[in-house]
C-alpha positions in Angstrom: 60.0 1.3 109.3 61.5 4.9 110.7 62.5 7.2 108.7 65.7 9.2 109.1 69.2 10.4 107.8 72.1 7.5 106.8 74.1 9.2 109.2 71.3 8.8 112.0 71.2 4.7 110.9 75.1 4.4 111.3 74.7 5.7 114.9 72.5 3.7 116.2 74.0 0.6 114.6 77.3 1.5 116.5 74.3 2.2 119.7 73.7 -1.4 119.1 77.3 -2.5 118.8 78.4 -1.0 122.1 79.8 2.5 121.3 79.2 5.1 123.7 82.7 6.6 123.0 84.5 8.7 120.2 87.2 11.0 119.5 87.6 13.2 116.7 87.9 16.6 115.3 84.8 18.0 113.1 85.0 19.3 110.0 82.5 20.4 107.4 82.3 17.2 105.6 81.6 15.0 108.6 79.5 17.6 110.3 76.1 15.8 109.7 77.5 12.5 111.6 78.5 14.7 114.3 74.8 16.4 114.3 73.1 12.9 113.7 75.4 11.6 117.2 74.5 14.8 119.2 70.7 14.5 118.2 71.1 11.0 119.4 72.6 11.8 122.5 74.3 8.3 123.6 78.1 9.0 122.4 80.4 10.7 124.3 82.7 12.9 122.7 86.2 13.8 123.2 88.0 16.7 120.8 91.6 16.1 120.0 93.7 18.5 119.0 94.6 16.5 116.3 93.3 13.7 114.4 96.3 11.1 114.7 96.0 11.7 118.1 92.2 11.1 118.2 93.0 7.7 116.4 95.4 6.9 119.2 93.5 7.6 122.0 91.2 5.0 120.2 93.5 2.5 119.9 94.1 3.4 123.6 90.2 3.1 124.6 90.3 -0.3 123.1 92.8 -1.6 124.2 92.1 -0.7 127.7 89.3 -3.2 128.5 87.8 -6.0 126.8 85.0 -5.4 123.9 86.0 -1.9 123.5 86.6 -0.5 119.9 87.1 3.0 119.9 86.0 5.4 117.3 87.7 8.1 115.6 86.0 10.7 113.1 87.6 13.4 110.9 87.0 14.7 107.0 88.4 12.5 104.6 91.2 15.0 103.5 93.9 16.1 105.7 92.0 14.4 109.1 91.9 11.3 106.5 95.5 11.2 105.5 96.6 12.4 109.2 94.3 9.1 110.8 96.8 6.2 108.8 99.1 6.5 111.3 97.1 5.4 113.8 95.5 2.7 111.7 99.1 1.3 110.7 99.9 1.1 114.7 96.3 -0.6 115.4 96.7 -3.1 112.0 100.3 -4.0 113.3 99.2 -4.6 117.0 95.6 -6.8 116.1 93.7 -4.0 117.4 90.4 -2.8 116.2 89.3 0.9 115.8 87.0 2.1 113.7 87.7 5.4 111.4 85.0 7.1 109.9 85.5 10.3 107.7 83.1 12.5 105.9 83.8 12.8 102.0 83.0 15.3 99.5 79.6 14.7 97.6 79.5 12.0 95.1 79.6 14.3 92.3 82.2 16.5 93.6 84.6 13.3 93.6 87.8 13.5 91.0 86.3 16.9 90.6 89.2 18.8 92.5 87.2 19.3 95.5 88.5 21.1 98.8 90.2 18.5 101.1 88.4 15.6 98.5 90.7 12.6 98.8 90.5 8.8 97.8 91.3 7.7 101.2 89.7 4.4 101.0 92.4 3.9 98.4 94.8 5.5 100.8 93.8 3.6 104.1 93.5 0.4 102.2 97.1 -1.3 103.2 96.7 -0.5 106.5 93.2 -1.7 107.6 91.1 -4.9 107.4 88.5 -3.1 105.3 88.2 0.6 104.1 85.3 1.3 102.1 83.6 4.5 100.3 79.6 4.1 100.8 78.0 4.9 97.8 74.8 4.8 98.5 72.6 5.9 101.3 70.6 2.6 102.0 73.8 0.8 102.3 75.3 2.4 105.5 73.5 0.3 108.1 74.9 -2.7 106.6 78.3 -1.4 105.8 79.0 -0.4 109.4 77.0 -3.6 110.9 79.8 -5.7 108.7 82.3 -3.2 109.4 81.6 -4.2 113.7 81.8 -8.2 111.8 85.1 -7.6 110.3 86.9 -5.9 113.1 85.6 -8.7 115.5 86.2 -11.6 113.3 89.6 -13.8 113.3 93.0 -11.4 114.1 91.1 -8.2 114.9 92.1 -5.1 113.1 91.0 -1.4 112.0 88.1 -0.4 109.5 87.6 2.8 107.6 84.0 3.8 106.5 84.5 7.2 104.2 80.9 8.8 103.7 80.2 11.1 101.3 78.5 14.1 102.6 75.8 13.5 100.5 75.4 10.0 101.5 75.3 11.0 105.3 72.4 13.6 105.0 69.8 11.4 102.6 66.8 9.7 104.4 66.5 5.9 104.3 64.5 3.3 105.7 66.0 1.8 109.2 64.3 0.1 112.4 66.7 -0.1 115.1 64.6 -2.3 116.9 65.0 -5.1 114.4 68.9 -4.8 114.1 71.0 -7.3 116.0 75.0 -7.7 115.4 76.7 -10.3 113.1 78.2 -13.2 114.8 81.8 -13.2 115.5 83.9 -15.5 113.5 87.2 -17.5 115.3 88.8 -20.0 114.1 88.5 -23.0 116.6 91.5 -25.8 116.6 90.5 -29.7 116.8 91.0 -31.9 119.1 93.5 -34.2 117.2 95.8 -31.1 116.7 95.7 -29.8 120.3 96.4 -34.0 121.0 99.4 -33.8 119.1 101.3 -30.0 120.8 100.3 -31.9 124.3 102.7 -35.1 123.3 105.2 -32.8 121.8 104.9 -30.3 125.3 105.5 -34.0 127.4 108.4 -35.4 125.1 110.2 -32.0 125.3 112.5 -31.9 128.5 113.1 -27.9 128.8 109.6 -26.5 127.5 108.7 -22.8 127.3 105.4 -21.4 127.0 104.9 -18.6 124.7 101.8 -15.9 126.1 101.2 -13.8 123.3 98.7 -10.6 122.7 96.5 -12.9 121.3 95.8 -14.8 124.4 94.6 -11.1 125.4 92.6 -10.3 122.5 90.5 -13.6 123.3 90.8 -12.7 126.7 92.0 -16.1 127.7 94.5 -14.7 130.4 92.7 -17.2 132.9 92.9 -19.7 130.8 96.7 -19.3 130.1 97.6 -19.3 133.6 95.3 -22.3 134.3 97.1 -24.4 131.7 100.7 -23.5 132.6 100.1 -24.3 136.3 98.1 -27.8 135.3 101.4 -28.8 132.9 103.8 -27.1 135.8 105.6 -25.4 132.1 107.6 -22.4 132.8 105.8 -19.1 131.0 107.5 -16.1 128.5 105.5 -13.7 127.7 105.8 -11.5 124.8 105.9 -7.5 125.2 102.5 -7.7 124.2 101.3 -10.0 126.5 102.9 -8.7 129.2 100.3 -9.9 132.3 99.3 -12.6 131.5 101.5 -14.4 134.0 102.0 -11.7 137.0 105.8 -10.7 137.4 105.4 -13.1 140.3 104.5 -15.6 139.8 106.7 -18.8 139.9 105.8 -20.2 135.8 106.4 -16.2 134.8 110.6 -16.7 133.9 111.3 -13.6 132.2 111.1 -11.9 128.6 112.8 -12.9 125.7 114.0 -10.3 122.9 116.9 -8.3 121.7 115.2 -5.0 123.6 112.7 -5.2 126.2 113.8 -8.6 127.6 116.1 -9.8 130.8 118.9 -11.2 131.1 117.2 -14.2 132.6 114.7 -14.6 130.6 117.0 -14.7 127.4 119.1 -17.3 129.5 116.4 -19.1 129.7 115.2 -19.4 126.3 118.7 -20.4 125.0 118.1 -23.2 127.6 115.2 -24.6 126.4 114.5 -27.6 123.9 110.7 -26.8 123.4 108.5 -23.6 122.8 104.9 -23.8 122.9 103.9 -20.0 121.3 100.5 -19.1 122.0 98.6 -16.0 119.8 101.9 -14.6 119.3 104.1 -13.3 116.3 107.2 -14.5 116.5 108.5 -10.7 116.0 112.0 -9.7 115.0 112.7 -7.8 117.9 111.7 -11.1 120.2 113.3 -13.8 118.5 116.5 -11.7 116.6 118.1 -13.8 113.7 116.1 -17.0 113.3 118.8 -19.2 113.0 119.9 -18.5 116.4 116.5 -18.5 118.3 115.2 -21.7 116.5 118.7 -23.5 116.8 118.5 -27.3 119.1 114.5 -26.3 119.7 110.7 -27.1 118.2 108.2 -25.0 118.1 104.6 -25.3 118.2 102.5 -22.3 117.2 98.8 -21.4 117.9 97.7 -18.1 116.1 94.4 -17.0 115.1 95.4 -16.0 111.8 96.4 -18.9 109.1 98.7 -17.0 107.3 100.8 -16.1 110.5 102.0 -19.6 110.8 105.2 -19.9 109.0 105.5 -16.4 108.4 108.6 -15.7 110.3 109.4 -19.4 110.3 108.0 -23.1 109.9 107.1 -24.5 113.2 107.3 -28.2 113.7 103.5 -27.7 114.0 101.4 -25.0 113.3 97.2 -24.7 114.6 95.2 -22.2 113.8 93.1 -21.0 116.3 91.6 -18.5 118.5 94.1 -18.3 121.6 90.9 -19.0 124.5 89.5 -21.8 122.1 92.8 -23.6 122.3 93.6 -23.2 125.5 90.1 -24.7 126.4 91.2 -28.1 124.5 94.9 -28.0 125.8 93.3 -27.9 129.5 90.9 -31.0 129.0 93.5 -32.9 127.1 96.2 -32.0 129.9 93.6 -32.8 132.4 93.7 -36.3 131.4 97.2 -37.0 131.0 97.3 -35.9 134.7 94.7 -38.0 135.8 96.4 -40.7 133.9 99.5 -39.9 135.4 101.5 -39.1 132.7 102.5 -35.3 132.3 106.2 -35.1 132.7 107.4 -33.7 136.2 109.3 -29.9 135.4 110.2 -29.6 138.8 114.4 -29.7 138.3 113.6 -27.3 135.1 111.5 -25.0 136.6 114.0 -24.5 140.0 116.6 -24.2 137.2 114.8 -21.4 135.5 113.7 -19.4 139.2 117.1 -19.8 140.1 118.9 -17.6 137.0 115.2 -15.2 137.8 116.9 -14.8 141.1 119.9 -14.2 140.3 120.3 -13.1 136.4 119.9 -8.7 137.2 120.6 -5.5 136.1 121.7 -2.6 138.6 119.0 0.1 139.2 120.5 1.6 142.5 122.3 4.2 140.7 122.9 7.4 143.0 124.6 10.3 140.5 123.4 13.4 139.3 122.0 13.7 136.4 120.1 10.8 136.8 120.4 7.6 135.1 117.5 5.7 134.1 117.7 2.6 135.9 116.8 4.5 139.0 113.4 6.3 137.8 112.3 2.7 137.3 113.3 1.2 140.8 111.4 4.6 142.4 107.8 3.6 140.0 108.0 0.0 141.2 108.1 1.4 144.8 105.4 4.2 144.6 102.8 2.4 141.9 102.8 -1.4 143.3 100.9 -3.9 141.7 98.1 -1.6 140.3 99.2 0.6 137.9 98.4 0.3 134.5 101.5 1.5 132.4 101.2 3.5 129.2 104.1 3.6 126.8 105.5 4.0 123.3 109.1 3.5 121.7 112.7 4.3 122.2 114.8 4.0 125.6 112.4 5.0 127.9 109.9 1.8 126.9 113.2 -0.5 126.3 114.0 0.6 129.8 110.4 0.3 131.4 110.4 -3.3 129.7 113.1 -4.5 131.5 112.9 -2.8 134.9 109.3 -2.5 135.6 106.9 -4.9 136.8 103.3 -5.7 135.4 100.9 -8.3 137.3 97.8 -7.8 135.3 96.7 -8.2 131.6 96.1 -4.8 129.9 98.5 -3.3 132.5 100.9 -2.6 129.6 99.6 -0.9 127.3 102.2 -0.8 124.6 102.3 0.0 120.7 104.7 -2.6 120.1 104.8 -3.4 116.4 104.5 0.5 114.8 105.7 2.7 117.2 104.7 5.7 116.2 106.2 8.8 118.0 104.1 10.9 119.8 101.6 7.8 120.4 101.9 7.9 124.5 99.8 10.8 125.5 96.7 10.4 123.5 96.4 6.1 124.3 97.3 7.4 127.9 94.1 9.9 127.1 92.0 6.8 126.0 92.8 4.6 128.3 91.5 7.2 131.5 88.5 7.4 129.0 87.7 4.1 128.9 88.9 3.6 132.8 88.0 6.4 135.2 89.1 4.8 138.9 92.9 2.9 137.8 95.7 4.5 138.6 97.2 5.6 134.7 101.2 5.7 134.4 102.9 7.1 131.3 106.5 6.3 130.5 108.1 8.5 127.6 111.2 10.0 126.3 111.2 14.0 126.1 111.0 13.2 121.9 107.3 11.3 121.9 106.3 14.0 124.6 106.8 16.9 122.1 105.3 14.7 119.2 101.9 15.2 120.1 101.7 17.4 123.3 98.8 19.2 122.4 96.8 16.6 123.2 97.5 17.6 127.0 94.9 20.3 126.3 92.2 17.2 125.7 93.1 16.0 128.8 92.8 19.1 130.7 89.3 20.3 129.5 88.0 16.9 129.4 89.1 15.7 133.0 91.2 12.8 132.0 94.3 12.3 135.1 96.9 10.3 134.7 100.3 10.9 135.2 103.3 11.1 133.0 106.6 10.4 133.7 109.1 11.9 131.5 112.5 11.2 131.2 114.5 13.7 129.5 118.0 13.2 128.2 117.5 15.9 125.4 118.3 13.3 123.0 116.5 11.1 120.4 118.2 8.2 122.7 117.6 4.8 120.9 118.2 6.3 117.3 121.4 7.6 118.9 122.4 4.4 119.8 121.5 2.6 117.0 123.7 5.5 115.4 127.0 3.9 117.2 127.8 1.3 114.3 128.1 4.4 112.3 130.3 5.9 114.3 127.8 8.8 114.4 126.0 11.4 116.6 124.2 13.3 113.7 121.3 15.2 114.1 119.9 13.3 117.5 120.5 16.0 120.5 117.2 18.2 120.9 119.2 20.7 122.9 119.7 23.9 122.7 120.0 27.1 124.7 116.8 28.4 125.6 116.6 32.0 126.1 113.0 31.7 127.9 114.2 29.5 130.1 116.5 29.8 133.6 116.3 26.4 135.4 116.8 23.4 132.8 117.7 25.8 129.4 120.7 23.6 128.5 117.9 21.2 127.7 115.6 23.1 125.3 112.3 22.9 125.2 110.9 24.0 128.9 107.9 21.0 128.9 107.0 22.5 132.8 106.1 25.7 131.1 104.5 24.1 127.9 102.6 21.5 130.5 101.5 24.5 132.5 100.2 26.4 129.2 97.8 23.4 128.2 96.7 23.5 131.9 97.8 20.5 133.7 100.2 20.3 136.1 104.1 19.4 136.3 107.2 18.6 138.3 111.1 19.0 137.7 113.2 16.5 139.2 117.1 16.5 138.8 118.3 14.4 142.3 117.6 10.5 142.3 116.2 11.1 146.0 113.6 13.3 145.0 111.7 10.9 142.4 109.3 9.2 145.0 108.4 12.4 146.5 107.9 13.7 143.2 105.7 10.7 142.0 103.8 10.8 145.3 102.8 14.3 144.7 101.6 14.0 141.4 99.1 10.9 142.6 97.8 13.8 144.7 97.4 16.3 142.1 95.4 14.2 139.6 92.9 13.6 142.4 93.1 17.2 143.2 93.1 19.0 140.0 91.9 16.1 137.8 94.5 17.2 135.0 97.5 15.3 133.4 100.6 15.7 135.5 103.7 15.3 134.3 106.9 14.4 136.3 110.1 15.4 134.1 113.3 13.7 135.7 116.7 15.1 133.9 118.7 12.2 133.1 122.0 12.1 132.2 122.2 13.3 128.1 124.2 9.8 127.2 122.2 6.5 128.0 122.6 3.5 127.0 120.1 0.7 127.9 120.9 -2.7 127.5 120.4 -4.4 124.1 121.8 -6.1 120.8 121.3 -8.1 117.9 121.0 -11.5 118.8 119.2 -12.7 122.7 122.7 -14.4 123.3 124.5 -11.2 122.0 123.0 -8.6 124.2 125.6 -5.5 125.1 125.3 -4.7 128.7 126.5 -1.0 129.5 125.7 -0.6 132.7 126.4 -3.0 136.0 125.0 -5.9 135.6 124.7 -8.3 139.3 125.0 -11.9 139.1 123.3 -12.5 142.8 125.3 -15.1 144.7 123.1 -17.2 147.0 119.2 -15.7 146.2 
């Protein structure tokens, strides 16, 4: 057996476990990790220029590809504290990251140590394990069940806090002998997958439900597979958005109170049936349950037991891994075809295309200052099919919700449960890490931009383009409108005069010159005509320069984007177009 530091074993168990990627800031409590991964040599490193945004760029690096889980390192004190928001988001969202901070000494603990702090206590709501390793020998098998944990059932965050002393004593390890836990899924039975089929085939006007899960099991194949086979009609969530392409005939909209369409809500009061597939039933997707359940069953497939019947009881609830499921459901629908005896959806599905058609939202707008509906219209037409869309909270991801068009899994890459401010740039960050050749949109609000702009700097000196488009109404926009039943405008509007400014100072804060200072590059639009040319140059600048650009369009200060709270109680502000003939 080799002799050589804890810290040394814990990096070549996450060797062995696929990691050749972190993020993180050092400190002097997690410096021997960082020595033990530079002597090592096999993980890339990328400083943030803060430690919530290192976690988010890990939550961005994994959710960018299948298998990934990003790393994120700090001390346990402030870079400790500063990481929970980032394990909240990736909790929320199923997504697993792994956190490791460097402690004081053993003996030092409850000792008033500098930056000392029980963050395994602190990080506990908010991961699927968070654990102090007490003693040396242990680290190889704390982070080879930490891997087991984060993989196993809903995936989720770990924390691993190691004492300083912990990291630097020499224990026994052989990499050559270690080999990863098995991953644990829960698998549904035939008998119950037998049982959702005959309840899909009784139900006249079904629904299928694509949920993240059915991308966290990277079933995506498997999902469109079935719904062609029974000929169902497809809603996916926000977060599995891309699982059917925008496209495609089953794919009839999203549902929700925010990011959904007026079609796809339309259609969901429509149906009899919904078949939900590794999603959550969240309250921003279903609003009040009594009206989203009312004159429909529900069959629900999740992953984790407990999810089942936590917003409500379906008529049947399975618990299984999303691909596992969909494995059965496609042999046992297999059959009933053969047999002859899967109900025909034609008249339902033409019923559903036909409010898809017709059931829209105006985008053409032509004033100045712009309105947001436009910006969206002028990204479908420059990015395509390709792009791979980036994006946080508030108006600006309402908007890009309903307006945009994905046609790939992991093509919308989306904290949709937390939404923590400030999230966009560093996931954006991640995701380039994890994906040097896609083209890499972000879609923000000028709020989230400012949150965590520094990180702009980490994507300057570590080469990582994408683009950003920033629409700036000066204006915390979504908690403005959620102000209205108040009869309120308190303490929302980020403008002010700025006396450094000329060209946008009405505004505020100048984020051309701010962009500039954390050298990458940016662009200024205020006419609706000059958004594509303004796009199409920044494709060529983060070929050229290989920096972040950012493409600020000045929108009109007062936006209101379509939403409300029920889906059959949705306020429409702006023109809506009910298409005669499509």
């Amino acid at each position: 057996m080799a002799k050589m530091t804890a810290a040394q074993a814990a990096v070549w168990v996450m060797q062995k476990e696929g990691i050749d990627q972190a993020f993180g800031v050092p400190g002097a409590a997690i410096n021997p990790f960082y020595s033990a991964m530079q002597k090592q040599g096999t993980i890339k490193h990328i400083l943030a220029r803060h430690v919530e945004g290192a976690t988010h760029m890990a939550e961005g690096y994994t959710r960018a590809k299948t298998g990934n889980i990003g790393v994120a390192l700090a001390t346990s004190g402030p870079g400790g504290t500063d990481m929970i928001t980032g394990l909240y988001s990736a909790i929320a969202d199923s997504i697993p990251i792994l956190c490791i901070t460097g402690q004081a000494p053993r003996a030092r603990l409850h000792k008033e140590d500098f930056q000392a702090v029980d963050i395994e206590t602190i990080s506990k709501p908010v991961t699927k394990w968070s654990v102090m390793v007490r003693e040396p020998a242990l680290v190889p098998q704390v982070f080879q069940q930490a891997f087991h944990i984060m993989r196993s059932g809903r995936p989720g965050p770990v924390l691993i806090d190691l004492p300083f002393d912990v990291q630097v004593a020499e224990i026994e390890f052989d990499p050559d002998l270690y080999e990863p836990l098995p991953v644990y899924r829960p698998t549904a039975t035939r008998k119950q997958i037998v049982a959702a089929i005959n309840m899909l085939n009784a139900a006249e006007r079904p629904l299928l439900i694509s949920g993240g899960g059915v991308i966290n099991s990277n079933a995506t194949p498997l999902m469109l597979e079935f719904a062609e086979l029974v000929n169902v009609p497809v809603v996916p969530t926000l977060m599995g958005w891309g699982t059917v392409p925008d496209d495609h005939p089953l794919m009839v909209g999203m549902v929700g109170l925010q990011t959904s369409h007026r079609y796809g809500n339309a259609t969901m009061l429509a149906s009899d049936f919904a078949f939900g597939i590794g999603n959550r039933w969240a309250n921003r997707f279903t609003g009040s349950i009594d009206v989203f359940t009312k004159d429909r069953k529900f069959v629900h497939i999740d992953i984790e037991p407990t999810q089942i019947g936590r917003v409500f009881g379906p008529d049947l609830g399975i618990t299984s891994d999303a691909g596992a499921a969909l494995k059965l459901m496609i042999e046992v629908a297999k059959e009933l075809k053969a047999a002859g005896k899967l109900k025909n959806r034609d008249a339902w599905l033409a019923e559903c295309q036909e409010r898809k058609r017709t059931m829209l939202r105006k985008t053409d707008f032509d004033v100045t200052p712009i309105k947001p509906q436009r910006v969206y219209q002028e990204m479908n037409a420059v990015f395509g099919k390709t792009a791979r869309y980036v994006s946080n909270i508030g108006l600006s991801q309402i908007a890009a919700g309903q307006f945009l068009h994905v046609y790939k899994e992991r093509n919308w890459i989306n904290c949709g449960q937390a939404g923590p401010l400030g999230w966009t740039i560093p996931a954006a960050l991640g995701v380039r890490a994890a994906d040097p050749t896609s083209e890499i949109v972000a879609i923000t609000g000028d709020y989230d931009f400012q949150f965590l702009i520094e990180e702009l700097a980490a994507g300057a000196q570590f080469n990582l383009p994408y683009i950003h488009v920033l629409v700036n109404n000066s204006y915390l926009g979504l908690i403005r409108q959620a102000q209205r039943m108040f009869t309120m405008d308190y303490c929302v509007s980020l403008a002010f005069d700025n006396i450094n400014s000329t060209e946008n100072a009405s505004y505020g804060v100048d984020h051309v010159k701010v962009t500039e200072g954390l050298g990458c590059k940016a662009i200024r639009v205020y006419n609706p005509d000059d958004i594509q040319p303004a796009l199409r140059k920044a494709q060529e600048w983060i070929k050229e320069f290989k920096v972040p650009v950012v493409v600020e369009i000045i929108l009109e200060r007062v936006t209101n984007i379509a939403m409300g709270t029920e889906i059959n109680a949705i306020n429409e502000f702006e023109e809506i177009l009910d298409v005669k003939g499509a």
